[in-house]
C-alpha positions in Angstrom: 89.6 57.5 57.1 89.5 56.4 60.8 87.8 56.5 63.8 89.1 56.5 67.3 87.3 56.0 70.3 89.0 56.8 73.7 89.1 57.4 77.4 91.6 60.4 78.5 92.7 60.1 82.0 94.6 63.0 82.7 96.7 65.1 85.7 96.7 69.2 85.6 100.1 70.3 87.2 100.3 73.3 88.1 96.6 74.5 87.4 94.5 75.1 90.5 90.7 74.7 90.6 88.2 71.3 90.1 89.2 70.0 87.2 88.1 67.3 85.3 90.5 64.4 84.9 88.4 61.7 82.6 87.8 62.7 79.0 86.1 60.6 76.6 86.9 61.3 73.0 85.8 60.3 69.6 88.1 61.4 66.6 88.1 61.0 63.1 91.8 61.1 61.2 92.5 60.9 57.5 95.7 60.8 56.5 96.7 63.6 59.2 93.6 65.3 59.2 91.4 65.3 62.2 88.4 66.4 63.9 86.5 65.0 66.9 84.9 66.0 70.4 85.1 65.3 73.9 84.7 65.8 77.8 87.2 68.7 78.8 88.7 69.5 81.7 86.0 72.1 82.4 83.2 69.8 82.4 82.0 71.1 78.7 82.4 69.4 75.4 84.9 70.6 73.2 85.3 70.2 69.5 88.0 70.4 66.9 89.7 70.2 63.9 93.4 70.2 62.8 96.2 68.2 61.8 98.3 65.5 62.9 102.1 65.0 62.6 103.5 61.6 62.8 107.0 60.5 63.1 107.2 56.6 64.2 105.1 56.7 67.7 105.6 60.0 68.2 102.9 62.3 67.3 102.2 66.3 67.2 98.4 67.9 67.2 97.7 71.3 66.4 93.9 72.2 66.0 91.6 74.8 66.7 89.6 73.8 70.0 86.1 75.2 71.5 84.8 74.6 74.7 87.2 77.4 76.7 87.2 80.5 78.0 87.0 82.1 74.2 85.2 80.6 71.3 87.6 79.2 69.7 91.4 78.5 71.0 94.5 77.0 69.7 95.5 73.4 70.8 98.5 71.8 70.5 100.3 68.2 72.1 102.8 66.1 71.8 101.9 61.9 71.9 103.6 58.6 72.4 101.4 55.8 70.8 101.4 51.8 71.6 99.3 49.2 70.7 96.2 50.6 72.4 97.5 53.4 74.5 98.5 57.2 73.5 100.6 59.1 76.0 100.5 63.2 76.0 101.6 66.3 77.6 100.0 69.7 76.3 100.0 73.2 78.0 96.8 74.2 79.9 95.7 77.5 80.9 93.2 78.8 84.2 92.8 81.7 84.8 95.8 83.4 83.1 97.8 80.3 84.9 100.3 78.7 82.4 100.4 74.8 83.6 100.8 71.4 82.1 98.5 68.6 81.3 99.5 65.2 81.2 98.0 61.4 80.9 96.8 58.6 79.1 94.0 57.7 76.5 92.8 54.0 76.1 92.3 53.4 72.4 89.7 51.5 70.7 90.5 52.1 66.7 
């Protein structure tokens, strides 16, 4: 088992509204498994619980997410990992607006 402590810096394109761009993050990951909780992009804490995919650097989240505009909401992204950096890019959604989310978490392991 794991724990990973991060900072998500992240861009909303295409998404209008105030939006949050830093998103601190605790998760805990074994083999695959995970579950953690941070800052969203609405200014709420989210939690969640899912699974991780991992080819190489290249990762794959799906989870169950609260913290939205329904209880509970599915959440998926795509990652790029280096030493202490993960890249991502997942779909957003305010206010029936499809748009993307991208950016960068600093990575303390």
């Amino acid at each position: 088992m794991e724990i990973l402590w991060s900072l998500g810096l992240s861009l909303h394109l295409g998404l209008a509204g105030d939006l949050n761009p830093i998103h601190p993050h605790v998760r805990i990951d074994n083999n695959g498994v995970i579950a953690g909780a941070y800052y969203n992009s609405l200014d709420v804490v989210s939690t969640y619980a899912g699974y991780r995919y991992e080819y190489n650097q290249f990762g794959v989240e799906t989870a169950a997410v609260t913290g939205y505009n329904r209880p509970v909401v599915p959440y998926v992204r795509g990652t790029y990992d280096t030493d202490n950096m993960r890249i991502f890019i997942a779909p957003g959604l305010v206010d029936d607006t499809i748009g993307v989310v991208i950016g960068v978490e600093l990575t303390i392991k």
